[in-house]
C-alpha positions, 0 to 999 in steps of 0.5 A: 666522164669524172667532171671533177677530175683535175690536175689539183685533185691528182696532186692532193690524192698523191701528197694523201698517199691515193692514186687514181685508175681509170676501170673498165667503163673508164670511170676513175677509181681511188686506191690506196693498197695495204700493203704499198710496194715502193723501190728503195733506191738504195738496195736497187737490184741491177740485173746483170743483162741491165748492167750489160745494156747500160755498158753498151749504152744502147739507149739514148736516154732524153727526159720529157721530150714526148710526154703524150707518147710515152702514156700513149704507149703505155696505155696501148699495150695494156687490153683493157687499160686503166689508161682512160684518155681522161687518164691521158688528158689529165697527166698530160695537163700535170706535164704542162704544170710540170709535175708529171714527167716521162724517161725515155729510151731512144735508138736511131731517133725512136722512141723504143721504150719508156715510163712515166709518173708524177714527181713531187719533191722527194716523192716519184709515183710511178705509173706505167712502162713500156718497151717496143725493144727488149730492156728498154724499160729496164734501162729507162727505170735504172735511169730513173733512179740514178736521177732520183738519188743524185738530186736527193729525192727518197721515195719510189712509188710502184703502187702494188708488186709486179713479178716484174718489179721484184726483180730490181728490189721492190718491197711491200711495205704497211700503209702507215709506214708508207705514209710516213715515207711520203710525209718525210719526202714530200717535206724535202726541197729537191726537184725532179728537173 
């Protein structure tokens, strides 16, 4: 058990540039990676199979309406998880103080894919996905975007590359300029909600 593992630590470790994972004894580790893969919001890559599904609109698309699901679900289809149930306990606590945040596909009223992260104000760190229908956490991500760009936020933070994420544009970028991306926007006076 980390006894000093808080909301308000996870909070000053993400306006500092570090982020939190639970290891495989479920203590939490700190990371701050060089290079930091983020997501330009402007030159996100839309896949053609993802412009097909929002066509289609075969997703409903509902926003922290089952917060402790979504990191449930993320968590359990990953063996070996970073996802602690301290990782649990803890973002579930910065959802009630309305920092963290889930996107979420829904069809025939079940949740069928989704992702979560922590937004402060320009900045979203996004922390883990997941999908139980093909594309559903393509359309949750694109959705996700879409939300940042119309209420002004800047900052897309993947942490590190997944073969995954290349595919929709993200990019390696040094530590220093990560953190002056992070400084500018966390400096904005936009909100998620």
């Amino acid at each position: 058990m980390n006894l000093d593992f808080t909301p308000e630590l996870v909070l000053e470790a993400y306006r500092a540039g570090v982020f939190p994972m639970a290891d495989e004894t479920g203590d939490i580790v700190w990371f701050s990676p060089d290079p930091r893969t983020i997501l330009p919001l402007d030159t996100f890559q839309m896949p053609r199979s993802l412009r097909q599904l929002l066509r289609r609109n075969a997703f409903e698309i509902r926003i922290d309406t089952v917060f402790a699901d979504v990191i449930a679900a993320c968590g359990d289809r990953l063996e070996g998880t970073w996802i602690s149930n301290e990782i649990r306990d803890v973002y579930t606590q910065l959802h009630t103080l309305g920092y963290a945040h889930s996107v979420e596909c829904w069809q025939n009223n079940k949740l069928v894919g989704g992702l979560y992260g922590v937004a402060i104000a320009g900045a979203f760190f996004g922390e883990s996905m997941f999908y139980r229908i093909s594309g559903a956490s393509k359309v949750a991500l694109a959705n996700l975007v879409d939300r940042m760009q119309t209420r002004g936020m800047t900052l897309l933070d993947t942490q590190w590359t997944t073969e995954h994420l290349a595919r929709f544009g993200a990019i390696e970028i040094p530590r220093e300029e990560y953190l002056r991306r992070l400084k500018r926007a966390l400096a904005l006076p936009v909100s998620f909600t």
